[in-house]
N, C-alpha and C positions, 0 to 999 in steps of 0.2 A: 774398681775391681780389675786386677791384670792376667792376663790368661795368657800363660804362655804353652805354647802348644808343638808337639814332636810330630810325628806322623800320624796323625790324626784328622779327625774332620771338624769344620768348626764347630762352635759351641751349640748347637741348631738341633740337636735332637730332645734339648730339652730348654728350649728358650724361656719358660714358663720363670724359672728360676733365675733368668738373668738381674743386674738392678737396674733401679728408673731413673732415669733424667723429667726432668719438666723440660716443657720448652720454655722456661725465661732462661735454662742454662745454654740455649744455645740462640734465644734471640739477638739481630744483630740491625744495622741499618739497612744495610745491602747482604741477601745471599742466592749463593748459583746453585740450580739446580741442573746436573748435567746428566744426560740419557744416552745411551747407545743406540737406542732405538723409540720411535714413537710409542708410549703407554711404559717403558720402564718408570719416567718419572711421575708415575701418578701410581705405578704396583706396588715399587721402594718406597718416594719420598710422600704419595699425596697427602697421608695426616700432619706431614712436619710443612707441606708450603701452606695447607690448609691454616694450620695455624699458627705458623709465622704471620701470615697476610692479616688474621687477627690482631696482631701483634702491633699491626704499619710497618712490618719490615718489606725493604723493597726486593720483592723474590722475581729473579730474571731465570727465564729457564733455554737451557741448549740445549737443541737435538742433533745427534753426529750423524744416521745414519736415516735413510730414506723409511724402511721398511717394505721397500717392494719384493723381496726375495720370501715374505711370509705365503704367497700365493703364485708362485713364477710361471705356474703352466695354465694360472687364468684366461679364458678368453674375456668373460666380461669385464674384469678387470688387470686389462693391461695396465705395463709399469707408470705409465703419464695417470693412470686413472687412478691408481694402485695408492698411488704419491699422494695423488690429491685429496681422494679419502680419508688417508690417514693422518694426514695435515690437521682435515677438518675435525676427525675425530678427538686430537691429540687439544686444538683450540675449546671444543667441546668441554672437553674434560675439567683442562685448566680452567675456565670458564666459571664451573661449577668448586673449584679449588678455592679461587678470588682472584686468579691470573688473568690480564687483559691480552690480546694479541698482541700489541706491541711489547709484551715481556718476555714472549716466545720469539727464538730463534731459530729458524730449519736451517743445518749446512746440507741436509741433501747429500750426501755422499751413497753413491750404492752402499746396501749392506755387503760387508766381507770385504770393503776397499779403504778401510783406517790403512792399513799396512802397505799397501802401494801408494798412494798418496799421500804418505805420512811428511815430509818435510813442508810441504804448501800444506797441510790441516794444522801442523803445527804451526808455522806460521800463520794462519788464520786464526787459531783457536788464542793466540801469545795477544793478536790486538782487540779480540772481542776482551778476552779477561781482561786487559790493563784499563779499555774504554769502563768496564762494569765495575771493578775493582772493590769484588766481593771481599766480604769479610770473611764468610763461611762457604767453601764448595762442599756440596754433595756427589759423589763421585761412585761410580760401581766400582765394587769388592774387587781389589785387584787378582785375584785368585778365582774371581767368576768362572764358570766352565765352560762360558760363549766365549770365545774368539773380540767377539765386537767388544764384550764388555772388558774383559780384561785390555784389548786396543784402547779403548776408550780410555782409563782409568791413563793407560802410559803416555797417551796423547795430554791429557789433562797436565801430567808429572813434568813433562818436557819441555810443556806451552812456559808453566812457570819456572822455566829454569832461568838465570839471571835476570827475573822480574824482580822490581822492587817494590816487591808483594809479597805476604807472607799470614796466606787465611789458612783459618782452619780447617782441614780434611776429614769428610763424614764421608763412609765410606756404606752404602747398601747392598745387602745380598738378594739375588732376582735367583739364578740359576741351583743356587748351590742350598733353595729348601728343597730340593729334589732327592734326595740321598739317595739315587742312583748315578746321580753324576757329581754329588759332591768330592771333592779333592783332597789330599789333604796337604802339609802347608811344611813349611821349614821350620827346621827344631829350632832355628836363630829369630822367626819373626815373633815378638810382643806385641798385642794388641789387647785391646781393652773391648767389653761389648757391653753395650746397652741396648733396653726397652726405651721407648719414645710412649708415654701413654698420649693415647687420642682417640681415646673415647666419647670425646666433646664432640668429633668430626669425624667419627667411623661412618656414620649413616652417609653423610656428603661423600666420603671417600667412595665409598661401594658404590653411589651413582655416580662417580666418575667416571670405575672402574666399566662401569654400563655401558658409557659411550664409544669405548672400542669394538661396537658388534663388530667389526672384521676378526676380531682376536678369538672372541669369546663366543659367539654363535654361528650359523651355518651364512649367514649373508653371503658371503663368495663360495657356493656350490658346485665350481666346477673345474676345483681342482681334486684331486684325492689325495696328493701326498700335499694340499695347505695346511699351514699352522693351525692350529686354536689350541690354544690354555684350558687344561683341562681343570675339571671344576677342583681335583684335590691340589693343583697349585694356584687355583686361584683362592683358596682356601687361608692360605697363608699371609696373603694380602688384605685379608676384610678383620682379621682381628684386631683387636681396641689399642693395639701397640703395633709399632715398627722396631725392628732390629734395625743398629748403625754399630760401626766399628771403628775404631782410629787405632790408629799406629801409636803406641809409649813412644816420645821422642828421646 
């Protein structure tokens, strides 16, 4: 199904209707799951590494960004403590995925610094990918309404630019089931959108999604302007499917 779209929002107000992939359509040997931040790759991708790893494909996952700025005027959790938590959270998760810690990567970068130190991530992110040499990267929606995730997505674009590499681009939406910040897109981009069913691994999914109490419940109570995911975007993430998009090449 090809969707092409003018000034518009994505296809997300009625997802219900999109069509299905299985995952043998996109199982591979090697695929990268890549995050802008700790817990996007388990909000977006967690039914699809869930069950890739069923599969025996070898699912490595990257994190770009720290997530210390979800809490910045913490006392008890300062940025070094802030970090470590969310490390541990992010191991948790995957954990519960079928991801080992040696398949998770932290680059650590503060959040909001893809764009200042964008020619050293790019070259960092250029030899992690050639060393892994995914078949399939999962990538945030280049259109994201975060800042990180849209960095993210150009960071990923740029790593592969005169690799001699050439995987498949899945592309997830995090910000843009909000349809108060959704965007809308150029009358010139084609994409295509599907449902991912994973119904087999929604319950595994949702307890991963559990393991980021930092995100999701009051554990860091002494910030007042901290993050937490309210529950109707977290809402979005526990159903039996995942939305993915790729570019019509």
């Amino acid at each position: 199904m090809m969707n092409k779209f003018g000034m518009i929002g994505l296809p997300l107000d009625n997802p219900s209707v999109l069509p299905w992939r299985s995952v043998n359509e996109i199982a591979c040997s090697a695929a990268l799951i890549v995050a802008p931040h700790p817990d996007d790759e388990t909000l977006g991708c967690g039914g699809a590494i869930a069950l890739l790893g069923s599969l025996n494909c070898d699912v490595q996952v990257l994190v770009i960004s720290d997530g210390t700025l979800s809490h910045p005027r913490s006392r008890k959790y300062p940025a070094d403590k802030l970090l470590a938590l969310r490390e541990t959270e992010t191991l948790s998760a995957l954990k519960l995925l079928g991801v080992e810690a040696n398949a998770v990567t932290f680059c650590r970068m503060q959040d909001g610094s893809i764009s200042t130190q964008y020619q050293s991530a790019v070259a960092s992110c250029r030899d992690y990918i050639t060393e892994v040499a995914p078949q399939i990267i999962f990538l945030p929606w280049r259109y994201d309404p975060h800042a990180d995730h849209r960095a993210t997505w150009k960071l990923v674009k740029a790593a592969l630019h005169d690799l001699h590499l050439s995987p498949r681009l899945i592309e997830y939406p995090i910000w843009d089931w909000d349809w108060e910040q959704r965007g809308s897109l150029p009358a010139s981009l084609e994409v295509t959108t599907w449902r991912l069913d994973i119904s087999t691994v929604v319950e595994v999914k949702q307890q991963a999604i559990a393991a980021y109490r930092s995100q999701i419940t009051d554990l860091i109570d002494d910030d007042p302007q901290g993050f937490r995911l309210s529950a109707e975007m977290l809402a979005n993430f526990t159903r039996p499917w995942e939305v993915y998009l790729e570019e019509i090449q």
